[in-house]
N, CA, C and O atoms as a Maestro MAE file, in Angstrom:
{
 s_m_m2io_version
 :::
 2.0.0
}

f_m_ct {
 s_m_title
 :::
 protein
 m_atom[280] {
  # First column is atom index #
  i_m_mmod_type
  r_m_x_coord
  r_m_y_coord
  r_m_z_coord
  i_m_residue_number
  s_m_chain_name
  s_m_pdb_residue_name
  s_m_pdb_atom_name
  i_m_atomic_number
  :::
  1 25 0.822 -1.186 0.000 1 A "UNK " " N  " 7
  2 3 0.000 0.000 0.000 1 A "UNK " " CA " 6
  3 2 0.872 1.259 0.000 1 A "UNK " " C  " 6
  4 15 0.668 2.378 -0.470 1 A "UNK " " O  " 8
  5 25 1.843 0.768 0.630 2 A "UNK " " N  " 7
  6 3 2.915 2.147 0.604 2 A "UNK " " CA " 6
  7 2 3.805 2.634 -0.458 2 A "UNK " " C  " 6
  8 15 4.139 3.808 -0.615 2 A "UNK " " O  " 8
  9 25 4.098 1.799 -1.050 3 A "UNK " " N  " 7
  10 3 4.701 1.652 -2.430 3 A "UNK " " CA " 6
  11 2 3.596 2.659 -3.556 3 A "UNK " " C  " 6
  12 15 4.001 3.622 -4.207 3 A "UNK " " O  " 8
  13 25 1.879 2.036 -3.559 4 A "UNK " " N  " 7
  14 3 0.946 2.845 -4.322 4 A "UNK " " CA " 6
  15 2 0.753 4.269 -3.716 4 A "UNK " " C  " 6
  16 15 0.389 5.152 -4.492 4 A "UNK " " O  " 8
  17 25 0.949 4.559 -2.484 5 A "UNK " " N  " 7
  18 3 0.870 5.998 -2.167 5 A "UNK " " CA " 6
  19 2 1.957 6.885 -3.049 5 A "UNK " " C  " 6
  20 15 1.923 8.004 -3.560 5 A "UNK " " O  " 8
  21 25 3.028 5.727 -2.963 6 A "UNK " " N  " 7
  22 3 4.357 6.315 -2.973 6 A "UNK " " CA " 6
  23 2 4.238 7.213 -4.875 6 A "UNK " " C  " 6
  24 15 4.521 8.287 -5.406 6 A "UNK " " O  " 8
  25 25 3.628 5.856 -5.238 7 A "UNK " " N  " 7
  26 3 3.426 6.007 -6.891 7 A "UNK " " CA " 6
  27 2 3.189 7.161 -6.918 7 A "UNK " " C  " 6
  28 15 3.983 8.080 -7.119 7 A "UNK " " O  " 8
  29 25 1.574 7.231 -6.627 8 A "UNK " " N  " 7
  30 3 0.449 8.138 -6.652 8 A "UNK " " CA " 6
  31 2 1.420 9.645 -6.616 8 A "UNK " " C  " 6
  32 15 1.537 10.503 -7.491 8 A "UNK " " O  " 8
  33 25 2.032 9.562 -5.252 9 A "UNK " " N  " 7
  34 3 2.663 11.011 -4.815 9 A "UNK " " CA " 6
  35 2 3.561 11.576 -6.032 9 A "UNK " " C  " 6
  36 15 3.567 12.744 -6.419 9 A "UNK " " O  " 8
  37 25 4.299 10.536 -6.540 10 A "UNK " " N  " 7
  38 3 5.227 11.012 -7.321 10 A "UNK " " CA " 6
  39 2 4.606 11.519 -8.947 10 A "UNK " " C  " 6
  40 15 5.170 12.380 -9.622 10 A "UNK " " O  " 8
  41 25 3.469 10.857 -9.333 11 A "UNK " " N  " 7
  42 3 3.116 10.868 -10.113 11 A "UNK " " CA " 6
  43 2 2.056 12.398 -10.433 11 A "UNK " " C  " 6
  44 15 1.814 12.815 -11.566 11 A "UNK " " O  " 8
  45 25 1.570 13.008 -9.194 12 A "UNK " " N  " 7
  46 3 1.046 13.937 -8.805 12 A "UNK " " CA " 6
  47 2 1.852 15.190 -8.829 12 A "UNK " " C  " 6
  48 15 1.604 16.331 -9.219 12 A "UNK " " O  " 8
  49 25 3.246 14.428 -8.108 13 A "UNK " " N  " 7
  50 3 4.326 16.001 -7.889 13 A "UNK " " CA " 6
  51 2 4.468 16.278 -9.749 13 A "UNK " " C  " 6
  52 15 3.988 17.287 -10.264 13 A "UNK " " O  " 8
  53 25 4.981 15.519 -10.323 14 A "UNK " " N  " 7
  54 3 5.019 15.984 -12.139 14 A "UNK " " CA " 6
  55 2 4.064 16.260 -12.323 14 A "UNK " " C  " 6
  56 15 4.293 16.988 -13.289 14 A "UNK " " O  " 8
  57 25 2.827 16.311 -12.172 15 A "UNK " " N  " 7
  58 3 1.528 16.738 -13.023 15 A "UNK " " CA " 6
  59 2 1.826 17.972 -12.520 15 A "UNK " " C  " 6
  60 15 2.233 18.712 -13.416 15 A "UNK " " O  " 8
  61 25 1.779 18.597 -11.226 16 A "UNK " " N  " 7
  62 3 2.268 19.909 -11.072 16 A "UNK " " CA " 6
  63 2 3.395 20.569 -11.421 16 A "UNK " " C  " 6
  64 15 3.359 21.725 -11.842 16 A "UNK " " O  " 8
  65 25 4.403 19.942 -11.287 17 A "UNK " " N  " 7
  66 3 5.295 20.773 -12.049 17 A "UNK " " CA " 6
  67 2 5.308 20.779 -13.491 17 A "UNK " " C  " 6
  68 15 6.276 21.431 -13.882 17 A "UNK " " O  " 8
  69 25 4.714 20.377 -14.306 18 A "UNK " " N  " 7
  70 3 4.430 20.594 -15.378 18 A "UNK " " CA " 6
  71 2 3.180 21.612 -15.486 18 A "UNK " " C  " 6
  72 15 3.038 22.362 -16.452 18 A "UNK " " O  " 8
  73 25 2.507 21.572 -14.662 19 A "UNK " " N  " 7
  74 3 1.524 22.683 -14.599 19 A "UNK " " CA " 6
  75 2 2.619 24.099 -14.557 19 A "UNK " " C  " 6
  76 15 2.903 25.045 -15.291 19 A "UNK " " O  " 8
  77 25 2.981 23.596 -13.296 20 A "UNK " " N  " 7
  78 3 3.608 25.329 -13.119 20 A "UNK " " CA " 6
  79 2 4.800 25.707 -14.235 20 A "UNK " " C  " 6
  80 15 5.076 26.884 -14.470 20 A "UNK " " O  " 8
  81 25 5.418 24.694 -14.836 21 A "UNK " " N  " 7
  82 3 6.312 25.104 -16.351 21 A "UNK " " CA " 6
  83 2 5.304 25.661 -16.657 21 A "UNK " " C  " 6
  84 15 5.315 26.855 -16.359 21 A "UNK " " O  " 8
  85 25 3.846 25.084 -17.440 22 A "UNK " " N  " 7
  86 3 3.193 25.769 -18.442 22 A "UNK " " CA " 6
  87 2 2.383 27.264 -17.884 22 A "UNK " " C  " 6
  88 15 2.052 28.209 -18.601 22 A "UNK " " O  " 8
  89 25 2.230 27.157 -16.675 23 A "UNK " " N  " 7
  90 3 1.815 28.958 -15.804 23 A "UNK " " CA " 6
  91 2 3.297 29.331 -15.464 23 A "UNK " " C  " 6
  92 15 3.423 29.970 -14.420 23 A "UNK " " O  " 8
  93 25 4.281 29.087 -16.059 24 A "UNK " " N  " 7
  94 3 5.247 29.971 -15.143 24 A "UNK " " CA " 6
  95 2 5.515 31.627 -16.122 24 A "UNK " " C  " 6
  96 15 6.337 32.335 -15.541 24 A "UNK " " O  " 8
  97 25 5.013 32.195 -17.297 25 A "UNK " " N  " 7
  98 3 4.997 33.154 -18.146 25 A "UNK " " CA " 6
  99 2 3.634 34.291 -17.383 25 A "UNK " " C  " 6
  100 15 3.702 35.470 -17.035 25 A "UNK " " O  " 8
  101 25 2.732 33.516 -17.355 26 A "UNK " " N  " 7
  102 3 1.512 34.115 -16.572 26 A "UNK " " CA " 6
  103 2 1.330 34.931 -15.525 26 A "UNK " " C  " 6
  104 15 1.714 34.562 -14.415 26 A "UNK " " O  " 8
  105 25 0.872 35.858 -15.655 27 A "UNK " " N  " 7
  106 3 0.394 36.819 -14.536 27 A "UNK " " CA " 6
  107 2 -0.627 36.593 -13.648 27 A "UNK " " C  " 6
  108 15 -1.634 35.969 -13.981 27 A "UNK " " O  " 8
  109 25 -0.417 37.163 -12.252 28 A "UNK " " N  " 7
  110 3 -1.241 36.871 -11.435 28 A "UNK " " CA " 6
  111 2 -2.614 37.682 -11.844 28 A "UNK " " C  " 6
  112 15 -2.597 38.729 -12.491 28 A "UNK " " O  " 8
  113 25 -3.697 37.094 -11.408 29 A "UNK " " N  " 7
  114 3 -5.344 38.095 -11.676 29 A "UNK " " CA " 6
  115 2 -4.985 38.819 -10.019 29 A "UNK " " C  " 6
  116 15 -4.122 38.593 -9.171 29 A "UNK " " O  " 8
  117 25 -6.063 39.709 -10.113 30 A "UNK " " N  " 7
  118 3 -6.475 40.488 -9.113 30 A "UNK " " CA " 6
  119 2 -6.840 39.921 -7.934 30 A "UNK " " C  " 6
  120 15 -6.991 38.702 -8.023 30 A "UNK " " O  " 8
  121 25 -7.072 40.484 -6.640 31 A "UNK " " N  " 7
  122 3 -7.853 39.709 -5.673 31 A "UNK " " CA " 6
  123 2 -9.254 40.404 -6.011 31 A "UNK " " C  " 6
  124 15 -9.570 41.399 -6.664 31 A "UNK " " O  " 8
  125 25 -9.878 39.543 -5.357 32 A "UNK " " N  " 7
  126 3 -11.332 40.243 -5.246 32 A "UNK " " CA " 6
  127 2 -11.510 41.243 -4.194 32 A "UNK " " C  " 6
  128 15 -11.027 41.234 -3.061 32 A "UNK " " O  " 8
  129 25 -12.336 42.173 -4.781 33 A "UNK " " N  " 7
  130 3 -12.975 43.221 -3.782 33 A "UNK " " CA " 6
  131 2 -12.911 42.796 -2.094 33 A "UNK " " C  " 6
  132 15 -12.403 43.386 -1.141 33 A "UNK " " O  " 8
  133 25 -13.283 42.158 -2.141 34 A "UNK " " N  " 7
  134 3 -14.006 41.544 -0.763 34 A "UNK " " CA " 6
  135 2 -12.507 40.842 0.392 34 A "UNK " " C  " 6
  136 15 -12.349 41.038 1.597 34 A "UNK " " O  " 8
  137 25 -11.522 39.921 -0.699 35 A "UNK " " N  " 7
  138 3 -10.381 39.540 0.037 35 A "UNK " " CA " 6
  139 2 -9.383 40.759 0.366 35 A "UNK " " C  " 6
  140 15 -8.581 40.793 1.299 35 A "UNK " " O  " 8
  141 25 -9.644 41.914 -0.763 36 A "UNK " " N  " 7
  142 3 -8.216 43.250 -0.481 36 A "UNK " " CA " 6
  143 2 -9.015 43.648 0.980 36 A "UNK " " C  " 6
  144 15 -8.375 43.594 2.030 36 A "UNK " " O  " 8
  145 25 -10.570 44.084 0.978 37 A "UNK " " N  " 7
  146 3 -10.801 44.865 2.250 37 A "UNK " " CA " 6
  147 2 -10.733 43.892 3.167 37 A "UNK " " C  " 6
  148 15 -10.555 44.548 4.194 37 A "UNK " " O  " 8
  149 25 -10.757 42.731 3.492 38 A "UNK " " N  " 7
  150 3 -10.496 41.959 4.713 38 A "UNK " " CA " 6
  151 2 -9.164 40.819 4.622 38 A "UNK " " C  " 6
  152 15 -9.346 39.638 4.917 38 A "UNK " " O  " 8
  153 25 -8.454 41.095 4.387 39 A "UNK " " N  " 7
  154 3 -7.127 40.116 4.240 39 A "UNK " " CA " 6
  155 2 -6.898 39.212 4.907 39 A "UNK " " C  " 6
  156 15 -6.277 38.244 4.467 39 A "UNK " " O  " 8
  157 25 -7.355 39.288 6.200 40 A "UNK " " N  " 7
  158 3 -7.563 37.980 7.149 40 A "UNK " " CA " 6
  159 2 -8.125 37.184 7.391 40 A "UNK " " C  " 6
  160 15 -7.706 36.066 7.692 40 A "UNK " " O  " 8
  161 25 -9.262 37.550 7.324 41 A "UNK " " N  " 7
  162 3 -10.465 37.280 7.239 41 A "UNK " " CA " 6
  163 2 -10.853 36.070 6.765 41 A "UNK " " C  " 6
  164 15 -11.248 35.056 7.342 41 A "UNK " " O  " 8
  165 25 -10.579 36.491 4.959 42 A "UNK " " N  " 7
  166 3 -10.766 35.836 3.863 42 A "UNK " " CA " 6
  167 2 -9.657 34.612 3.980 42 A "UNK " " C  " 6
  168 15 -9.924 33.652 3.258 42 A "UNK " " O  " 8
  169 25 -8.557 34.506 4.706 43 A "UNK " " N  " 7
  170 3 -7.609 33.958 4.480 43 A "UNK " " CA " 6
  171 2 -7.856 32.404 5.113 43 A "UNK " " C  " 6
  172 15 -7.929 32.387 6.342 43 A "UNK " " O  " 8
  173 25 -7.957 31.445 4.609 44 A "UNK " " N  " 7
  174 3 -8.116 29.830 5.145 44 A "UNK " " CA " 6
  175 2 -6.365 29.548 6.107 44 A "UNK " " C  " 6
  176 15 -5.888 28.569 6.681 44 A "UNK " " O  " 8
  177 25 -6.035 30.490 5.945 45 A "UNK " " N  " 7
  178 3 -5.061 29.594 7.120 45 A "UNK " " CA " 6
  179 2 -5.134 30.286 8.169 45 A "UNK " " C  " 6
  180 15 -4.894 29.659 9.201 45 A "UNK " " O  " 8
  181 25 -5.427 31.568 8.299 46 A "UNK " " N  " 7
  182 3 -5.385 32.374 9.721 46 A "UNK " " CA " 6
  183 2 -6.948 31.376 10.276 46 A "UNK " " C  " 6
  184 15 -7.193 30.832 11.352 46 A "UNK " " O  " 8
  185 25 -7.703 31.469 9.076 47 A "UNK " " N  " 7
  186 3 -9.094 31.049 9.877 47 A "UNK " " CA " 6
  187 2 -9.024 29.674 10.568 47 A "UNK " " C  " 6
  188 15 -9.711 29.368 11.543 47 A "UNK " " O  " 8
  189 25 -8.005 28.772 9.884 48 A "UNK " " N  " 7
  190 3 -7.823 26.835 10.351 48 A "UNK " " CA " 6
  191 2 -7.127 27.481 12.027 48 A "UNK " " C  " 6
  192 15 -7.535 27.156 13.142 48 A "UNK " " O  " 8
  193 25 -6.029 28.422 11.710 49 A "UNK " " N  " 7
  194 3 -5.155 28.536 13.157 49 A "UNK " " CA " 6
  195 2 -5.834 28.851 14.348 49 A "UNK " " C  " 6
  196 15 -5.857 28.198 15.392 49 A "UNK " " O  " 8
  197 25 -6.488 30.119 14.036 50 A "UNK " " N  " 7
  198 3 -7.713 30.721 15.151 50 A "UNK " " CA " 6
  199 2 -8.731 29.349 15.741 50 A "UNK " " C  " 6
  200 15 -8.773 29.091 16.944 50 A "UNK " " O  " 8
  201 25 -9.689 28.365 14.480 51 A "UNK " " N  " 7
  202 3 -10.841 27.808 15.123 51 A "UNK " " CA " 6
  203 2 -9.444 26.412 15.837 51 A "UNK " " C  " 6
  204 15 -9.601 26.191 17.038 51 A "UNK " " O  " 8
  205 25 -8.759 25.947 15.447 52 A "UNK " " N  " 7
  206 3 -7.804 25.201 16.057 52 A "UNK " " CA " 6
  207 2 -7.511 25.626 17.296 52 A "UNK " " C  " 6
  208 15 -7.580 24.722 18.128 52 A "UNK " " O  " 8
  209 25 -7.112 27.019 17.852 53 A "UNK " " N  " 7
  210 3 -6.657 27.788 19.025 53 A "UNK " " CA " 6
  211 2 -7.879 27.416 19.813 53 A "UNK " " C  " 6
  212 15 -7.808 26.946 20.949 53 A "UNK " " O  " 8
  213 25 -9.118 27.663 19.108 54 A "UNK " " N  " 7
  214 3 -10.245 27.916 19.955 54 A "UNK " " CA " 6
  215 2 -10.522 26.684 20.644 54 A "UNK " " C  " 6
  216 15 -10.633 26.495 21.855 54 A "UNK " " O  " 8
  217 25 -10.648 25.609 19.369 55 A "UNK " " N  " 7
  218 3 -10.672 23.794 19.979 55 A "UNK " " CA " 6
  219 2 -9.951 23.776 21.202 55 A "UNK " " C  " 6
  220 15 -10.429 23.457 22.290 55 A "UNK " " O  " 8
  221 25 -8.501 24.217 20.927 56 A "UNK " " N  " 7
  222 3 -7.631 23.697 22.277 56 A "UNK " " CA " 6
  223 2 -7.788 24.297 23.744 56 A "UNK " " C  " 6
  224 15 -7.364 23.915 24.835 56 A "UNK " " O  " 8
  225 25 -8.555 25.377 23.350 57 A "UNK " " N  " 7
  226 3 -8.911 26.148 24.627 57 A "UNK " " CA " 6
  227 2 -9.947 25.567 24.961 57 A "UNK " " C  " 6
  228 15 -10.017 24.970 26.035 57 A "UNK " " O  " 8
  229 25 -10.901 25.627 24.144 58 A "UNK " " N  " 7
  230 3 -11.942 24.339 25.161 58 A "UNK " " CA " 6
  231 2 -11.884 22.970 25.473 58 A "UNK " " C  " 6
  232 15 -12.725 22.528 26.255 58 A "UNK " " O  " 8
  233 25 -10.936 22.138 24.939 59 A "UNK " " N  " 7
  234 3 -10.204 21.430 25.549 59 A "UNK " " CA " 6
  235 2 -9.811 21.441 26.259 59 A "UNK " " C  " 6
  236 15 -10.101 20.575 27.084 59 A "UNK " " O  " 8
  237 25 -8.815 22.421 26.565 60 A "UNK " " N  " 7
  238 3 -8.219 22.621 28.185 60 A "UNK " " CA " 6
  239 2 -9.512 22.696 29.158 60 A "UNK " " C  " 6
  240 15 -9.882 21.796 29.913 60 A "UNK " " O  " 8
  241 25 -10.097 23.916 28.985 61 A "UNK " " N  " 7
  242 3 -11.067 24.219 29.748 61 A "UNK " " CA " 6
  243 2 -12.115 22.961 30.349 61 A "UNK " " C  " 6
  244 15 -12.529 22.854 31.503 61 A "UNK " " O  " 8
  245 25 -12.480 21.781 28.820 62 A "UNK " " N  " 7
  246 3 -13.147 20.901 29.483 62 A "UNK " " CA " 6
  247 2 -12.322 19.773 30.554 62 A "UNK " " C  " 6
  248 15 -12.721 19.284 31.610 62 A "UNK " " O  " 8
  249 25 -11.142 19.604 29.892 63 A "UNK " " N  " 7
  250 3 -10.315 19.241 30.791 63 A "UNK " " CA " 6
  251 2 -9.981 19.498 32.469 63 A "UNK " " C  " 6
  252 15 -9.810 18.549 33.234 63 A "UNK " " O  " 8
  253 25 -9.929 20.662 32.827 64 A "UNK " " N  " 7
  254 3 -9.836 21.423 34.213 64 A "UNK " " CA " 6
  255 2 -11.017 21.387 34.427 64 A "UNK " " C  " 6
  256 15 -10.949 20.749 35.478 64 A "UNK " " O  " 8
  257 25 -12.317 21.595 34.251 65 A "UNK " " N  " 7
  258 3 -13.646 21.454 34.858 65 A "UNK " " CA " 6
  259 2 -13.468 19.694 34.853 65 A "UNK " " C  " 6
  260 15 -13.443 19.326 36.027 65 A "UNK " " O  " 8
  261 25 -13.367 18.778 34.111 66 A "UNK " " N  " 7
  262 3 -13.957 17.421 34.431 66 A "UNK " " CA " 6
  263 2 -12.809 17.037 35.472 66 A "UNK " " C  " 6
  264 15 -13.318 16.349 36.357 66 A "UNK " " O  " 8
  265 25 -11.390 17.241 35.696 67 A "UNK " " N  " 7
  266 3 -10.547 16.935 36.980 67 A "UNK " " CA " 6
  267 2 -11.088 17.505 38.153 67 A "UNK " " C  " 6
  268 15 -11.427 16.704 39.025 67 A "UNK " " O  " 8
  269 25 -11.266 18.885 38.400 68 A "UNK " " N  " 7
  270 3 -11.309 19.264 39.205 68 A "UNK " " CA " 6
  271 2 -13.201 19.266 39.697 68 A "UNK " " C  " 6
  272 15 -13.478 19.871 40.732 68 A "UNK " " O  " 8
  273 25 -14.126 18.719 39.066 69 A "UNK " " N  " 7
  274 3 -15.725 18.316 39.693 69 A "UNK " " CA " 6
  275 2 -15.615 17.506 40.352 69 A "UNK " " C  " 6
  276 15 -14.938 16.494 40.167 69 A "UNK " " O  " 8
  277 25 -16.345 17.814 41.383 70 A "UNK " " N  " 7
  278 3 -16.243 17.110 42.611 70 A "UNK " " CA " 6
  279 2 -17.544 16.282 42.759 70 A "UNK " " C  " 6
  280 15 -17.714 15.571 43.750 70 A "UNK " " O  " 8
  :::
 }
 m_bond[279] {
  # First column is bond index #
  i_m_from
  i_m_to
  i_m_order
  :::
  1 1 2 1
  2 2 3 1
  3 3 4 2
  4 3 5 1
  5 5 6 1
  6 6 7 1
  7 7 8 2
  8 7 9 1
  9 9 10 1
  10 10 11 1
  11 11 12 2
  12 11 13 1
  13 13 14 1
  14 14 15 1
  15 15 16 2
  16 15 17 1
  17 17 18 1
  18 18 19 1
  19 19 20 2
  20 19 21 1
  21 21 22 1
  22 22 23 1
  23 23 24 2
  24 23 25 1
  25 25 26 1
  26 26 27 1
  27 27 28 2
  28 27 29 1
  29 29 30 1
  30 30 31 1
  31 31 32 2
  32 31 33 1
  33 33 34 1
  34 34 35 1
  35 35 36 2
  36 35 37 1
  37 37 38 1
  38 38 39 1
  39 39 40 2
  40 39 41 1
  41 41 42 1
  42 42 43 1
  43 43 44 2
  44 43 45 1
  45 45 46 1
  46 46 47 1
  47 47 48 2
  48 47 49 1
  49 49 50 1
  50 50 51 1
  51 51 52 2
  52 51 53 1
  53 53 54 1
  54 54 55 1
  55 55 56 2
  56 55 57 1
  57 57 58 1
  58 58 59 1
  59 59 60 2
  60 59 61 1
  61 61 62 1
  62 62 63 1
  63 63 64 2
  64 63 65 1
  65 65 66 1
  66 66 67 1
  67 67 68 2
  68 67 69 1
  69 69 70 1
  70 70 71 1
  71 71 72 2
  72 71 73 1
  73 73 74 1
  74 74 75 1
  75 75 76 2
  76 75 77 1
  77 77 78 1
  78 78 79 1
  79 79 80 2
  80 79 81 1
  81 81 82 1
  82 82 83 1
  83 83 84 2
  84 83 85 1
  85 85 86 1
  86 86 87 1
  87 87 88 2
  88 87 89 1
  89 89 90 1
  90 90 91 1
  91 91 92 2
  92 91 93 1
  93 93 94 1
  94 94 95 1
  95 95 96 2
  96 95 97 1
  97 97 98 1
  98 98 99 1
  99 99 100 2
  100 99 101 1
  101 101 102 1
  102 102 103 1
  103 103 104 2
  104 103 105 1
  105 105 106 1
  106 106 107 1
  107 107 108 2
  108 107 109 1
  109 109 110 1
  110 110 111 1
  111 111 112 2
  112 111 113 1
  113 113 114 1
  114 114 115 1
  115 115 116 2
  116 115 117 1
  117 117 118 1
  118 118 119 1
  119 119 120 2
  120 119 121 1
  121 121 122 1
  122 122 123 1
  123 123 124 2
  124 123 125 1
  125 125 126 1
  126 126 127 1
  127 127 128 2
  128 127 129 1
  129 129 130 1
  130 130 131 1
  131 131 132 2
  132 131 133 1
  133 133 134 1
  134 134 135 1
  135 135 136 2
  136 135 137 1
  137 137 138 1
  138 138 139 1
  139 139 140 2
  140 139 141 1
  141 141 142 1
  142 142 143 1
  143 143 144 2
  144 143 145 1
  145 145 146 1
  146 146 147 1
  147 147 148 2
  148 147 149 1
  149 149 150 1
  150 150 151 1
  151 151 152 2
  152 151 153 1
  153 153 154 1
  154 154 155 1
  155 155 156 2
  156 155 157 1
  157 157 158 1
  158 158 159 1
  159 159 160 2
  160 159 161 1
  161 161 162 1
  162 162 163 1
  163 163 164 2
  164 163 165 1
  165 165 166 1
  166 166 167 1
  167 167 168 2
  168 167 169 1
  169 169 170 1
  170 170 171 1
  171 171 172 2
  172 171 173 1
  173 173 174 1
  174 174 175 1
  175 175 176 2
  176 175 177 1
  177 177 178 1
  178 178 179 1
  179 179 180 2
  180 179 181 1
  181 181 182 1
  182 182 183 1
  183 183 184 2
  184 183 185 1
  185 185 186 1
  186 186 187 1
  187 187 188 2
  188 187 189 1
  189 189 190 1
  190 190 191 1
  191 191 192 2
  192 191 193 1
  193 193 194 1
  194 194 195 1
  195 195 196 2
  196 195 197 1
  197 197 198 1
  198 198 199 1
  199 199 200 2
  200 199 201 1
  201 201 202 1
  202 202 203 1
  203 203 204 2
  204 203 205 1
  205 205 206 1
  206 206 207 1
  207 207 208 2
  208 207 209 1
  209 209 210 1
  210 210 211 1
  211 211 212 2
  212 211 213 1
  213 213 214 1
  214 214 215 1
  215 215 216 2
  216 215 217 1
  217 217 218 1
  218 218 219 1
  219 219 220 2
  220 219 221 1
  221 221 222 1
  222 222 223 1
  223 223 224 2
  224 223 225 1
  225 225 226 1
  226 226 227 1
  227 227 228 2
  228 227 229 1
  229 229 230 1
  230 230 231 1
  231 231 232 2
  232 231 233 1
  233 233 234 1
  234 234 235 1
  235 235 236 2
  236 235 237 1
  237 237 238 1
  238 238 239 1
  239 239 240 2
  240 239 241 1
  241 241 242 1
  242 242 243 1
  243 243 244 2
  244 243 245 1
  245 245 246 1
  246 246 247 1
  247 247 248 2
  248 247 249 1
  249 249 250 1
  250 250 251 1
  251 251 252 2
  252 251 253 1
  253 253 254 1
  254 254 255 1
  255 255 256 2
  256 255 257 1
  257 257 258 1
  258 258 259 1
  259 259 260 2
  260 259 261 1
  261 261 262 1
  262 262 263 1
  263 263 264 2
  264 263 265 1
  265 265 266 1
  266 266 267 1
  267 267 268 2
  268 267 269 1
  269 269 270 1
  270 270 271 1
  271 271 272 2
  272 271 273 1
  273 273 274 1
  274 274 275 1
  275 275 276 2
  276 275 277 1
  277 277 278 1
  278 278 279 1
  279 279 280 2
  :::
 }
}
C-alpha cells in the first residue's frame, strides 16, 4: 500500500510541475474586492489557526472542569 501511495505522490508532484512550467509566463489576476478589504479574514489559514486555538482552549477548559468536579 505504501509503495501505491508512494506512486500516486510522485506521479502527482510531475503533473504539477508541469503545470507550473506551463503557468510559469503568466500573470497573477487580481484579488477580489471583498479579500483586499479583509485580508484575514478571507484567508483559510489564519481562519484553520484561530478555530484550532479555539478547539484547544476548550479542551483545556473541558479538561480542568472534568478533573477538578467534585
Amino acid at each position: 500500500m505504501s509503495a501505491g501511495v508512494l506512486v500516486l505522490s510522485f506521479l502527482y508532484t510531475l503533473k504539477v510541475a508541469r503545470q507550473q512550467k506551463a503557468l510559469k509566463n503568466e500573470l497573477d489576476t487580481d484579488l477580489p474586492d471583498k479579500v483586499q478589504e479583509h485580508p484575514y479574514t478571507r484567508n483559510p489559514i489564519f481562519l484553520t489557526y484561530l478555530i484550532a486555538a479555539v478547539l484547544v482552549i476548550l479542551f483545556i477548559i473541558y479538561k480542568a472542569v472534568d478533573l477538578y468536579a467534585v
